[in-house]
C-alpha positions in Angstrom: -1.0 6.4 8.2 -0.9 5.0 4.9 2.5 3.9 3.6 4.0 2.4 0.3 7.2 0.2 -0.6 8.3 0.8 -3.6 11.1 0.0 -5.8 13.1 -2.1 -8.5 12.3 -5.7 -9.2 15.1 -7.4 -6.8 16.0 -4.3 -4.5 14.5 -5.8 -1.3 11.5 -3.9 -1.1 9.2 -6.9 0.1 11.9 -8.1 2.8 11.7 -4.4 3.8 7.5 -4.4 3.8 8.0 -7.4 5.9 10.3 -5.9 8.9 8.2 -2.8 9.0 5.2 -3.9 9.5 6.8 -7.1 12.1 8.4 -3.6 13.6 5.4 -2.2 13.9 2.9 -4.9 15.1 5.7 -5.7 17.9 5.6 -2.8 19.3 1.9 -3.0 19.7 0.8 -0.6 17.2 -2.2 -1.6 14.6 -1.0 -2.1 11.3 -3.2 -4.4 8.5 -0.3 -5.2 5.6 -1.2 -5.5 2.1 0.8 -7.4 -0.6 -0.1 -5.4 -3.7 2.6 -7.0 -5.8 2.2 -9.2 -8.5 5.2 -11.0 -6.9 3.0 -12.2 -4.1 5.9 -13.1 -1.5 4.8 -10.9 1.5 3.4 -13.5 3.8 6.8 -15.5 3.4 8.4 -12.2 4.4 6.8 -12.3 7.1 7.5 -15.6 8.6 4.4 -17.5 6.5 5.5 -20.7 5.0 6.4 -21.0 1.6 2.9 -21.9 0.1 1.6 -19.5 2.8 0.1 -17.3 -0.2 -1.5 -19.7 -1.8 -3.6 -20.3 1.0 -4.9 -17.2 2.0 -8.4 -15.4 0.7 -7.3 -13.0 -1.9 -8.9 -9.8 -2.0 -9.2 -10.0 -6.1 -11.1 -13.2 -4.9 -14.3 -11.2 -3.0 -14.0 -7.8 -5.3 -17.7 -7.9 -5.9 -18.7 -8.1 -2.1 -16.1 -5.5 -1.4 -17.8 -3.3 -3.4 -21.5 -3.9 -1.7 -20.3 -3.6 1.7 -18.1 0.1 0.7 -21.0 1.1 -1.2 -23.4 1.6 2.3 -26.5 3.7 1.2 -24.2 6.4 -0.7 -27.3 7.6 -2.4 -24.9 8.3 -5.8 -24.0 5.0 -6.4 -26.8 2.5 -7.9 -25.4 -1.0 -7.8 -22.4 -2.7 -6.6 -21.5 -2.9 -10.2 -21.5 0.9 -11.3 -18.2 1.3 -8.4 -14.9 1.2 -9.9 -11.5 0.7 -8.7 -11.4 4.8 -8.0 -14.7 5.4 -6.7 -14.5 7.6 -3.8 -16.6 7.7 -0.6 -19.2 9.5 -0.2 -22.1 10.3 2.6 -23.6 7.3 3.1 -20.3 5.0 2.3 -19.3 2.7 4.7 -15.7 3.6 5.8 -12.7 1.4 7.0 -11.0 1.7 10.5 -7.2 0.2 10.7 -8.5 -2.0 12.9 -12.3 -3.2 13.8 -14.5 -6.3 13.1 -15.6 -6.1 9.3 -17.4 -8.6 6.5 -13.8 -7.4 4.5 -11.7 -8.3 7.1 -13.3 -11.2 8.4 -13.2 -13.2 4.8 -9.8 -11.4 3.5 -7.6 -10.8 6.5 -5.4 -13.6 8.2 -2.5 -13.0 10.7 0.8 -13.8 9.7 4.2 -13.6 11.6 2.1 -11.5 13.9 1.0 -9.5 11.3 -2.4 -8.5 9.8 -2.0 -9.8 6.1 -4.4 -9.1 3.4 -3.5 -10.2 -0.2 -4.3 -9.6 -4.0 -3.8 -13.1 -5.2 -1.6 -14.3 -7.7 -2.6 -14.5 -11.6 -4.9 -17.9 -12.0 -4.5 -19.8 -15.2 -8.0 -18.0 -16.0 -6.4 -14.1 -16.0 -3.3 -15.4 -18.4 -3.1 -13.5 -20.9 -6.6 -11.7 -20.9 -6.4 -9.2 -17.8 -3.3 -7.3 -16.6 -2.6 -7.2 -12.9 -4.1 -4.0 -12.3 -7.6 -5.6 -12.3 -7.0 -7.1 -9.1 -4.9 -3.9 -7.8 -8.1 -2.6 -7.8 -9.1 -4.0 -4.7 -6.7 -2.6 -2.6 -7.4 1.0 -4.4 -11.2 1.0 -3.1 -10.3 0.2 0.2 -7.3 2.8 0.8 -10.0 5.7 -0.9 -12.6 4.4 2.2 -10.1 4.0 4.5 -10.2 6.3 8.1 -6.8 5.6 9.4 -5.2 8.0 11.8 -1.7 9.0 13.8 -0.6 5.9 15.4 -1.9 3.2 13.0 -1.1 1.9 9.9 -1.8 0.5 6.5 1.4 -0.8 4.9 1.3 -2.0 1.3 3.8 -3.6 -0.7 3.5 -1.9 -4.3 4.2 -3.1 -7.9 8.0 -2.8 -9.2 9.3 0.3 -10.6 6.7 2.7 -12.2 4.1 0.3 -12.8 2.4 1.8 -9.5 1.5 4.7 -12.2 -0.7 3.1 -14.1 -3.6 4.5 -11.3 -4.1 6.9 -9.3 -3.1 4.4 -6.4 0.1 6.2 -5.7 -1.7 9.1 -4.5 -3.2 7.4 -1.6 -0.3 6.9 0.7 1.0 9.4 3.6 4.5 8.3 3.0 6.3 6.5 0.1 9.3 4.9 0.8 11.4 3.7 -2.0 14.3 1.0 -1.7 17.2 1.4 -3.9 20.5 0.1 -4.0 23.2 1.7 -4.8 23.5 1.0 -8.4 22.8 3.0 -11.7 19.8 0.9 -12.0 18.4 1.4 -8.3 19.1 5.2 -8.7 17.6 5.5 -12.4 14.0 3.9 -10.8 14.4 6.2 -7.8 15.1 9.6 -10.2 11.9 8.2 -12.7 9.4 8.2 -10.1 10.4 10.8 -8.4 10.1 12.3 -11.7 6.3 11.5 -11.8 5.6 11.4 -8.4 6.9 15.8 -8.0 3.8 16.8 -9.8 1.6 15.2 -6.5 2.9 16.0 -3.8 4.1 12.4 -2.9 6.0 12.4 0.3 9.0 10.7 -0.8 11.5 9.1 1.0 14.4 6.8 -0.1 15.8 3.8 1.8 19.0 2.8 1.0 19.2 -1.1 1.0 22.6 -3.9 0.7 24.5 -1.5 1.3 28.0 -2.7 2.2 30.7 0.4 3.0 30.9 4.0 2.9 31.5 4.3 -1.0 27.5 2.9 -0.9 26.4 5.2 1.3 28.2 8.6 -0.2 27.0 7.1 -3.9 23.4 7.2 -2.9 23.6 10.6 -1.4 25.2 12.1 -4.7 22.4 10.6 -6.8 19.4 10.6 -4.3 20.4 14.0 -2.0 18.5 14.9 0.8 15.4 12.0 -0.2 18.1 9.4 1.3 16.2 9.1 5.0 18.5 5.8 5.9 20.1 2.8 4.7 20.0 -1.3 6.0 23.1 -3.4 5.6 24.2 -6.2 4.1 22.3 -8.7 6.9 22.9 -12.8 7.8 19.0 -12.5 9.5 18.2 -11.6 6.3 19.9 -14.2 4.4 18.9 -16.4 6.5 15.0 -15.2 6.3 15.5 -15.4 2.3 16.0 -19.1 3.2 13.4 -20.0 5.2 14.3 -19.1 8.3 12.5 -16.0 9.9 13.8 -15.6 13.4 12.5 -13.2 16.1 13.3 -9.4 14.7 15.3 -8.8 17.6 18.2 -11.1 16.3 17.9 -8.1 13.5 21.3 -6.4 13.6 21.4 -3.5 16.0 22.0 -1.2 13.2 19.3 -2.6 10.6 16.6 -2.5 13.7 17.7 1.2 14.4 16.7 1.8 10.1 13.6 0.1 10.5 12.7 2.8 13.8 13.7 5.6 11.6 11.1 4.9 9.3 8.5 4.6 12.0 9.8 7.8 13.4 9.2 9.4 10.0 5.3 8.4 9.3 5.2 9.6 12.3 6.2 13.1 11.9 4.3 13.0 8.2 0.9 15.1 8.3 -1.8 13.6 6.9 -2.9 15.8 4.3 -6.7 15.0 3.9 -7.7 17.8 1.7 -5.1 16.7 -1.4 -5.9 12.5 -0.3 -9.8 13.9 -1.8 -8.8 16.1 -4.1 -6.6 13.0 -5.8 -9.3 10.9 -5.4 -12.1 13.1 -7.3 -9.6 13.8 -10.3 -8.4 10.1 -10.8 -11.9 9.3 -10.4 -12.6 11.7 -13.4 -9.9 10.3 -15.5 -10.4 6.9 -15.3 -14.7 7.5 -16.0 -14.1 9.5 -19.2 -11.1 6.6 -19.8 -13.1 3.7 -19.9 -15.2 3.7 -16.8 -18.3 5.3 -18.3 -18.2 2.8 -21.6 -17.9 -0.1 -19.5 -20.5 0.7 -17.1 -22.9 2.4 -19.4 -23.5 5.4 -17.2 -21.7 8.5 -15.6 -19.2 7.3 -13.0 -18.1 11.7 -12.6 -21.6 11.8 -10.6 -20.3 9.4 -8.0 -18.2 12.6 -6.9 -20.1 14.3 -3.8 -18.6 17.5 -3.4 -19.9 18.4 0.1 -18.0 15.2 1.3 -14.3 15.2 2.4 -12.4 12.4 3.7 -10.3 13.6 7.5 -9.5 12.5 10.7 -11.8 9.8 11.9 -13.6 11.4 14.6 -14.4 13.8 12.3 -16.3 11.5 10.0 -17.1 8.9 12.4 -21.0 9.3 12.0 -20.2 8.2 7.9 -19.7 5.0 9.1 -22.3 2.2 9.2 -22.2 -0.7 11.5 -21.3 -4.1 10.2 
Protein backbone atom coordinates (compact mmCIF):
# COMPACT_ATOMS: atom_id res chain seq x y z
CA UNK A 1 0.00 0.00 0.00
CA UNK A 2 1.11 3.25 -0.95
CA UNK A 3 0.45 6.11 1.54
CA UNK A 4 1.06 10.04 1.70
CA UNK A 5 1.42 12.66 4.69
CA UNK A 6 0.38 15.56 3.81
CA UNK A 7 -0.33 18.96 5.25
CA UNK A 8 0.55 22.63 6.34
CA UNK A 9 4.09 23.70 6.81
CA UNK A 10 4.30 23.20 10.84
CA UNK A 11 1.18 20.87 11.39
CA UNK A 12 3.32 17.80 12.42
CA UNK A 13 3.01 15.88 9.45
CA UNK A 14 6.78 14.54 9.41
CA UNK A 15 6.59 13.66 13.36
CA UNK A 16 3.42 11.78 12.11
CA UNK A 17 5.39 10.08 8.89
CA UNK A 18 7.82 9.14 11.50
CA UNK A 19 5.49 7.14 14.09
CA UNK A 20 3.76 5.42 11.21
CA UNK A 21 6.18 3.99 9.58
CA UNK A 22 8.28 3.14 13.40
CA UNK A 23 4.48 1.69 14.02
CA UNK A 24 4.63 -0.20 11.23
CA UNK A 25 8.20 -1.68 10.94
CA UNK A 26 7.63 -2.72 14.82
CA UNK A 27 5.19 -4.72 14.21
CA UNK A 28 7.13 -6.52 11.62
CA UNK A 29 5.47 -5.43 8.62
CA UNK A 30 7.73 -4.11 5.40
CA UNK A 31 7.54 -0.58 4.96
CA UNK A 32 10.52 1.48 2.81
CA UNK A 33 9.80 5.41 4.03
CA UNK A 34 10.44 8.16 1.71
CA UNK A 35 11.20 11.85 2.79
CA UNK A 36 9.76 13.72 -0.22
CA UNK A 37 9.85 17.03 1.45
CA UNK A 38 11.94 19.80 0.79
CA UNK A 39 12.17 20.06 4.64
CA UNK A 40 14.30 16.95 4.69
CA UNK A 41 13.78 16.10 8.66
CA UNK A 42 12.36 12.50 8.32
CA UNK A 43 15.33 10.51 9.41
CA UNK A 44 15.56 12.79 12.59
CA UNK A 45 11.92 11.77 13.08
CA UNK A 46 12.74 8.71 13.13
CA UNK A 47 15.38 8.51 15.73
CA UNK A 48 18.48 9.50 13.05
CA UNK A 49 20.81 12.10 14.48
CA UNK A 50 20.50 15.53 13.69
CA UNK A 51 22.94 15.50 10.60
CA UNK A 52 21.53 12.04 9.96
CA UNK A 53 20.23 13.59 6.42
CA UNK A 54 23.11 14.84 5.45
CA UNK A 55 24.60 11.66 5.37
CA UNK A 56 22.53 9.55 3.60
CA UNK A 57 22.54 8.77 -0.53
CA UNK A 58 19.88 10.92 -1.92
CA UNK A 59 17.81 9.54 -4.45
CA UNK A 60 18.06 13.10 -6.58
CA UNK A 61 21.86 12.02 -6.21
CA UNK A 62 21.62 8.48 -8.56
CA UNK A 63 18.40 9.84 -10.87
CA UNK A 64 20.26 8.77 -13.93
CA UNK A 65 20.91 5.10 -12.83
CA UNK A 66 17.40 4.98 -11.51
CA UNK A 67 16.24 5.49 -14.65
CA UNK A 68 18.57 2.64 -16.47
CA UNK A 69 17.81 0.05 -14.01
CA UNK A 70 13.53 0.91 -14.32
CA UNK A 71 13.92 1.15 -17.93
CA UNK A 72 14.69 -3.02 -18.28
CA UNK A 73 14.27 -3.87 -22.03
CA UNK A 74 10.76 -1.88 -22.34
CA UNK A 75 11.12 -2.01 -25.97
CA UNK A 76 9.38 1.79 -26.03
CA UNK A 77 11.88 3.51 -24.29
CA UNK A 78 15.32 4.23 -26.16
CA UNK A 79 17.75 5.64 -23.60
CA UNK A 80 17.85 6.16 -20.05
CA UNK A 81 17.57 9.77 -21.03
CA UNK A 82 14.21 9.86 -23.01
CA UNK A 83 12.37 8.58 -19.26
CA UNK A 84 10.82 11.29 -17.42
CA UNK A 85 9.73 11.79 -14.00
CA UNK A 86 6.10 10.19 -15.21
CA UNK A 87 7.12 7.53 -17.40
CA UNK A 88 5.05 4.57 -16.70
CA UNK A 89 6.02 0.94 -16.88
CA UNK A 90 5.68 -1.00 -19.43
CA UNK A 91 6.46 -4.81 -20.68
CA UNK A 92 9.74 -5.21 -20.33
CA UNK A 93 10.24 -2.51 -17.25
CA UNK A 94 11.80 -3.69 -14.39
CA UNK A 95 9.33 -3.34 -11.37
CA UNK A 96 9.91 -2.58 -7.55
CA UNK A 97 8.94 -5.05 -4.72
CA UNK A 98 8.43 -3.28 -1.09
CA UNK A 99 11.02 -5.21 -0.04
CA UNK A 100 13.86 -7.30 -2.14
CA UNK A 101 17.62 -6.92 -2.94
CA UNK A 102 17.93 -4.02 -5.67
CA UNK A 103 20.92 -1.73 -7.41
CA UNK A 104 18.19 1.25 -6.13
CA UNK A 105 17.97 0.10 -2.84
CA UNK A 106 21.27 -1.06 -2.28
CA UNK A 107 22.91 2.65 -3.14
CA UNK A 108 19.77 4.73 -1.85
CA UNK A 109 18.26 2.95 1.08
CA UNK A 110 19.67 2.98 4.76
CA UNK A 111 17.87 1.89 7.93
CA UNK A 112 17.00 4.35 10.32
CA UNK A 113 15.21 4.02 13.78
CA UNK A 114 14.44 0.63 12.46
CA UNK A 115 13.07 1.96 9.54
CA UNK A 116 13.77 1.64 5.70
CA UNK A 117 14.69 5.37 4.77
CA UNK A 118 15.17 6.55 1.37
CA UNK A 119 15.65 10.29 0.72
CA UNK A 120 15.44 13.20 -1.92
CA UNK A 121 18.22 15.32 -0.71
CA UNK A 122 18.22 18.65 0.30
CA UNK A 123 18.82 21.70 -2.26
CA UNK A 124 22.93 21.93 -2.87
CA UNK A 125 24.36 25.37 -3.36
CA UNK A 126 24.40 24.14 -7.22
CA UNK A 127 20.21 23.83 -7.54
CA UNK A 128 19.88 27.61 -5.73
CA UNK A 129 18.04 29.43 -7.60
CA UNK A 130 18.12 27.47 -11.02
CA UNK A 131 15.87 24.28 -10.37
CA UNK A 132 12.69 24.13 -8.18
CA UNK A 133 12.41 21.11 -5.85
CA UNK A 134 10.27 19.20 -8.09
CA UNK A 135 13.33 18.07 -10.11
CA UNK A 136 14.45 15.90 -7.49
CA UNK A 137 10.69 14.84 -6.56
CA UNK A 138 11.01 13.25 -9.59
CA UNK A 139 12.73 10.43 -8.31
CA UNK A 140 10.40 9.31 -5.97
CA UNK A 141 7.55 9.65 -8.86
CA UNK A 142 9.39 6.95 -11.09
CA UNK A 143 9.74 4.58 -8.54
CA UNK A 144 6.01 4.75 -6.98
CA UNK A 145 4.70 4.38 -11.11
CA UNK A 146 7.09 0.87 -11.07
CA UNK A 147 6.36 0.01 -7.81
CA UNK A 148 4.39 -3.70 -7.09
CA UNK A 149 3.43 -3.24 -3.58
CA UNK A 150 0.61 -5.28 -2.13
CA UNK A 151 -1.85 -5.82 1.12
CA UNK A 152 0.38 -5.94 3.98
CA UNK A 153 3.29 -3.82 2.94
CA UNK A 154 4.02 -0.44 2.59
CA UNK A 155 5.51 2.59 1.02
CA UNK A 156 5.12 5.66 3.17
CA UNK A 157 6.17 9.08 1.86
CA UNK A 158 6.40 12.21 3.51
CA UNK A 159 4.98 14.87 0.79
CA UNK A 160 5.59 18.63 0.14
CA UNK A 161 3.55 21.25 2.35
CA UNK A 162 0.18 22.27 1.44
CA UNK A 163 -0.70 22.01 -2.41
CA UNK A 164 2.64 21.99 -3.69
CA UNK A 165 2.18 18.10 -4.07
CA UNK A 166 -0.09 19.35 -7.19
CA UNK A 167 2.43 20.52 -9.18
CA UNK A 168 2.53 16.47 -10.65
CA UNK A 169 0.74 13.93 -11.02
CA UNK A 170 2.48 12.41 -7.87
CA UNK A 171 -0.60 12.70 -5.77
CA UNK A 172 -2.29 10.17 -7.76
CA UNK A 173 0.04 7.47 -6.85
CA UNK A 174 -0.93 6.75 -3.31
CA UNK A 175 -3.67 4.20 -1.87
CA UNK A 176 -4.39 6.48 0.99
CA UNK A 177 -3.64 10.20 1.73
CA UNK A 178 -3.67 11.21 5.09
CA UNK A 179 -3.67 14.80 5.74
CA UNK A 180 -2.62 16.41 9.31
CA UNK A 181 -4.43 19.46 10.34
CA UNK A 182 -4.79 21.24 13.38
CA UNK A 183 -7.46 22.73 14.45
CA UNK A 184 -7.10 26.16 13.22
CA UNK A 185 -8.59 28.29 10.25
CA UNK A 186 -5.27 27.80 8.66
CA UNK A 187 -5.06 23.82 9.12
CA UNK A 188 -8.66 23.57 7.93
CA UNK A 189 -8.31 26.10 4.91
CA UNK A 190 -5.23 23.59 3.47
CA UNK A 191 -7.41 20.50 4.33
CA UNK A 192 -10.68 22.13 2.33
CA UNK A 193 -8.00 23.31 -0.80
CA UNK A 194 -6.76 20.05 -1.48
CA UNK A 195 -9.53 18.30 -0.91
CA UNK A 196 -10.82 20.74 -3.37
CA UNK A 197 -8.31 19.44 -6.03
CA UNK A 198 -7.83 16.10 -4.88
CA UNK A 199 -12.33 15.27 -5.50
CA UNK A 200 -11.71 15.27 -9.15
CA UNK A 201 -9.28 11.92 -8.67
CA UNK A 202 -10.53 9.83 -6.64
CA UNK A 203 -7.88 10.44 -3.78
CA UNK A 204 -8.72 8.43 -0.82
CA UNK A 205 -8.63 11.12 1.67
CA UNK A 206 -8.36 10.92 5.17
CA UNK A 207 -7.76 13.64 7.77
CA UNK A 208 -5.78 13.35 11.05
CA UNK A 209 -6.37 15.60 13.56
CA UNK A 210 -3.03 16.61 15.24
CA UNK A 211 -2.14 18.95 18.88
CA UNK A 212 -5.22 18.69 19.65
CA UNK A 213 -5.80 19.65 23.34
CA UNK A 214 -9.74 19.34 24.56
CA UNK A 215 -13.07 18.62 23.14
CA UNK A 216 -13.67 22.21 21.65
CA UNK A 217 -10.49 20.79 19.20
CA UNK A 218 -12.04 17.90 18.43
CA UNK A 219 -15.88 19.06 17.73
CA UNK A 220 -14.07 22.25 15.60
CA UNK A 221 -12.43 19.78 13.29
CA UNK A 222 -15.47 17.75 12.78
CA UNK A 223 -17.63 20.95 11.80
CA UNK A 224 -15.03 21.97 9.18
CA UNK A 225 -13.55 18.48 8.09
CA UNK A 226 -16.93 16.09 8.61
CA UNK A 227 -16.78 12.63 8.10
CA UNK A 228 -12.79 12.90 6.45
CA UNK A 229 -11.76 13.40 10.27
CA UNK A 230 -10.54 9.41 10.75
CA UNK A 231 -8.67 10.38 14.28
CA UNK A 232 -6.87 12.76 16.14
CA UNK A 233 -3.14 12.67 18.39
CA UNK A 234 -2.79 14.81 21.47
CA UNK A 235 -0.86 17.26 22.73
CA UNK A 236 2.25 14.59 23.57
CA UNK A 237 5.59 15.02 26.18
CA UNK A 238 7.25 11.83 23.81
CA UNK A 239 6.82 14.03 21.32
CA UNK A 240 8.23 17.07 22.76
CA UNK A 241 10.71 15.32 23.94
CA UNK A 242 11.44 13.63 20.31
CA UNK A 243 11.30 17.34 18.88
CA UNK A 244 14.40 17.69 21.14
CA UNK A 245 16.43 15.02 20.46
CA UNK A 246 15.30 12.51 22.30
CA UNK A 247 13.41 9.58 20.40
CA UNK A 248 12.42 6.98 22.97
CA UNK A 249 11.03 3.50 22.32
CA UNK A 250 7.27 4.11 20.66
CA UNK A 251 5.85 2.26 23.37
CA UNK A 252 6.46 5.23 25.94
CA UNK A 253 3.98 6.77 23.17
CA UNK A 254 0.78 7.75 25.14
CA UNK A 255 -1.75 4.97 25.12
CA UNK A 256 -4.12 7.10 23.38
CA UNK A 257 -1.64 8.62 20.57
CA UNK A 258 -0.44 4.74 19.97
CA UNK A 259 -4.13 3.66 19.61
CA UNK A 260 -4.33 6.88 16.55
CA UNK A 261 -1.33 5.59 14.99
CA UNK A 262 -3.21 1.69 14.82
CA UNK A 263 -6.20 3.44 13.43
CA UNK A 264 -4.42 4.47 10.54
CA UNK A 265 -2.88 1.16 9.95
CA UNK A 266 -6.30 -0.36 10.36
CA UNK A 267 -7.47 2.00 7.61
CA UNK A 268 -4.78 1.24 4.64
CA UNK A 269 -5.73 -1.76 5.51
CA UNK A 270 -9.27 -1.74 4.68
CA UNK A 271 -8.35 0.65 1.43
CA UNK A 272 -8.52 -1.35 -2.01
CA UNK A 273 -6.02 -0.84 -4.14
CA UNK A 274 -7.51 0.38 -7.11
CA UNK A 275 -4.97 -0.68 -9.95
CA UNK A 276 -7.02 0.14 -12.94
CA UNK A 277 -7.33 4.24 -11.95
CA UNK A 278 -3.23 3.99 -10.35
CA UNK A 279 -2.58 3.32 -14.70
CA UNK A 280 -5.09 5.19 -15.96
CA UNK A 281 -3.38 8.37 -13.74
CA UNK A 282 -0.27 7.39 -14.87
CA UNK A 283 -0.95 7.27 -18.83
CA UNK A 284 -2.80 10.86 -18.65
CA UNK A 285 -0.10 12.62 -16.41
CA UNK A 286 2.25 11.07 -18.67
CA UNK A 287 0.42 12.80 -21.63
CA UNK A 288 0.34 16.11 -19.91
CA UNK A 289 3.59 16.54 -18.81
CA UNK A 290 5.08 15.22 -22.70
CA UNK A 291 2.96 17.75 -24.66
CA UNK A 292 4.10 20.23 -21.45
CA UNK A 293 7.66 20.20 -21.84
CA UNK A 294 8.66 16.65 -21.94
CA UNK A 295 8.71 16.25 -25.74
CA UNK A 296 10.78 19.79 -26.28
CA UNK A 297 13.24 18.70 -23.85
CA UNK A 298 13.80 15.37 -25.00
CA UNK A 299 13.34 15.95 -28.64
CA UNK A 300 11.04 13.05 -29.32
CA UNK A 301 7.47 11.72 -28.42
CA UNK A 302 7.49 10.78 -24.74
CA UNK A 303 3.06 9.81 -25.39
CA UNK A 304 4.64 6.50 -27.26
CA UNK A 305 6.22 5.43 -24.00
CA UNK A 306 2.40 4.53 -23.16
CA UNK A 307 1.80 0.67 -23.84
CA UNK A 308 -1.67 0.15 -23.76
CA UNK A 309 -1.81 -3.64 -23.42
CA UNK A 310 0.13 -3.18 -20.13
CA UNK A 311 -1.56 -2.54 -16.70
CA UNK A 312 -0.02 -2.22 -13.49
CA UNK A 313 -1.95 -5.00 -10.48
CA UNK A 314 -1.34 -7.23 -7.87
CA UNK A 315 2.09 -8.56 -7.93
CA UNK A 316 1.59 -12.10 -8.70
CA UNK A 317 -0.12 -10.92 -11.42
CA UNK A 318 2.73 -9.16 -13.10
CA UNK A 319 5.49 -10.97 -11.46
CA UNK A 320 6.90 -12.36 -14.84
CA UNK A 321 7.47 -8.21 -15.73
CA UNK A 322 10.01 -8.23 -13.47
CA UNK A 323 13.75 -8.76 -14.26
CA UNK A 324 16.30 -10.02 -11.95
CA UNK A 325 18.81 -7.68 -10.53
Amino acid sequence: MKVAFVGKGGSGKTTLTGLYARHLAAAGRPVLAIDADINQHLAVALGGPAHATTTMRPLGAHLPAIKEFLRGDNPRIGSATEMVKTTPPGWGSRLLLVDEKNPIYAACVDTVGGVRLAVTGEFSAEDLGVSCYHSKVGAVELLLNHMLDGPGEYVVVDMTAGADSFASGLFTRFDRTFLVCEPTVRGVSVYQQYAGYARDYGVALSVIGNKVEDAADVEFLREHVGDDLLTWVGRSAYVRRAERGTVGPLDELEAENRAALGRLADVVDGTAQDWTAFTRWAHEFHRRNAVAWGNDRTGVDLTTQIDPDFRMGPPQAVAATTVPA
